[in-house]
Every structure is written in structure tokens, then in C-alpha cells.
N, C-alpha and C positions, 0 to 999 in steps of 0.2 A: 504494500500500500504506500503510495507516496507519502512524505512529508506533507502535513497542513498547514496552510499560511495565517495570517493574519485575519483575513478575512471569515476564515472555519471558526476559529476563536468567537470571533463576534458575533456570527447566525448561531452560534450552538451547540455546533456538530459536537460530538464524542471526539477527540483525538487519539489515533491510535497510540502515540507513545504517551500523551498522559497518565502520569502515575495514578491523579483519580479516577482517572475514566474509566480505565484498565481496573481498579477497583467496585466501580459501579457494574463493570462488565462481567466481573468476579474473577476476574484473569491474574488477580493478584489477591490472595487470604489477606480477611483482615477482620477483627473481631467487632462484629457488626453489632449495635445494641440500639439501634431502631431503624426504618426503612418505610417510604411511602413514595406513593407516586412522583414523586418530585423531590427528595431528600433520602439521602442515608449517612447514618452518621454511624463514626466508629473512634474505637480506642486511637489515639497517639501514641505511636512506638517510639518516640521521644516524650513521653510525658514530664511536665513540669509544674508538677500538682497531682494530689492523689487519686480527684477525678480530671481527667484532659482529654476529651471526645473532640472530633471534629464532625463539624457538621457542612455538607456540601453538598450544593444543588447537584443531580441528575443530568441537566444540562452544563454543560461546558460554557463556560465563563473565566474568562481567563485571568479577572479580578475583581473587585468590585469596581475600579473606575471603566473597565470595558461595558461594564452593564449600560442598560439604556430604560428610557423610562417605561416601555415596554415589559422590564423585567421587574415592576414592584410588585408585582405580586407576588412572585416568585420570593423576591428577597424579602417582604413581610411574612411569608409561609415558611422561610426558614429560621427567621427571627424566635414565631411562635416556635416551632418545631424543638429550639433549642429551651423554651422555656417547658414545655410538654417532658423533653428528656430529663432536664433538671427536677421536675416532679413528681417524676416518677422515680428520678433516684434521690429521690427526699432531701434532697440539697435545701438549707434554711437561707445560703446567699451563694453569688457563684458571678466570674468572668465571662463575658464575652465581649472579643475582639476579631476584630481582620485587619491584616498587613494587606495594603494593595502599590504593590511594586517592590524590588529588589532593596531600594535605599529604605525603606517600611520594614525588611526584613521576610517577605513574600518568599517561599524556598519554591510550591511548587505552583508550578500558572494556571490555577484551577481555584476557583472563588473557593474560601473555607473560610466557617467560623470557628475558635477554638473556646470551650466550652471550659470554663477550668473553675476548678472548686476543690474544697477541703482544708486551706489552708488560707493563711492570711496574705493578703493581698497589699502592694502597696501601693501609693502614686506618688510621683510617678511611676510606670513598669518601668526597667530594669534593662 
């Protein structure tokens, strides 16, 4: 399959070397603890907190600044999604943030939110 440009990025498409997508696709194990039409969120293999789930659209979105106004629903569905996870694992408070771009700290180019809890938090992050 060819390389996808810039363009695949921002209609959507799945990318084949995406690390997420390739996860949505299930082409890569990863310990999944919720899944819906449009969201699946799973453990952090680098966790930094003793809960630290990511939560990332189904579609491919390469960041949050690639999105377009088109994509609110989407990204208020993953919003709640991450509140829905948090209460179901009885989290009394909890992070959520998104890196969008490489100087942000953004590792892989696939819109995520990182869901983090258990531990005290500071601000600023770190």
C-alpha cells in the first residue's frame, strides 16, 4: 500500500503505518478497556500515572489542530467518552490533555487524549 499524504490525514482515512490505526484495526494488541463506534480507548505502555488510558477517535486525525469544524462532534463524543471511562473506573478526579504537534510533545500523529489519574497532579505539567 502506498505511503499516505497529507491530504488522507485530513479526510480521515485509517493510515496504514499508523500506530493507532493499526490498533483500531487490531493489527497491533493493546489492552482495550472501552470501544464504541467512534472511540476506543486503551492502557498507555508508557504510563505516567497509575491510571493513563488513551482515548482516540476511530477516525484518523492527525491532531487536534488538523480537525475541522466538521469534527465537533466527534471530538465532544470523545470528550464525554473519557468522562464515561473515568466512571466507570470510579476515578473521584482525573487529567485530560492533548499534545497537538511535535514542539507540544505529540509522539504519534493520531489525535489522542491521555486520561490520567491516581495521583496528584501539578501545574504546571512537567
Amino acid at each position: 500500500m502506498p505511503r499516505r499524504g497529507y491530504k488522507d490525514i485530513i479526510l480521515g482515512e485509517l493510515t496504514h503505518d499508523c500506530l493507532f490505526c493499526r490498533i483500531v484495526r487490531r493489527e497491533i494488541a493493546a489492552q482495550i478497556v472501552y470501544e464504541d463506534e467512534q472511540a476506543l480507548v486503551f492502557k498507555d505502555v508508557n504510563a505516567q500515572a497509575p491510571t493513563h488510558v488513551l482515548v482516540v477517535p476511530k477516525k484518523h486525525l492527525g491532531s487536534l489542530a488538523a480537525s475541522t469544524d466538521e469534527d465537533g462532534v466527534l471530538l465532544g463524543h470523545l470528550q464525554r467518552v473519557a468522562c464515561r471511562v473515568a466512571e466507570n473506573a470510579k476515578l473521584a478526579s482525573f487529567r485530560l490533555v492533548t499534545n497537538s504537534g511535535r514542539g507540544a510533545g505529540q509522539s504519534v500523529e493520531h489525535l489522542h487524549y491521555h486520561l490520567l489519574a491516581g495521583r496528584p497532579m501539578q501545574w504546571p505539567p512537567g
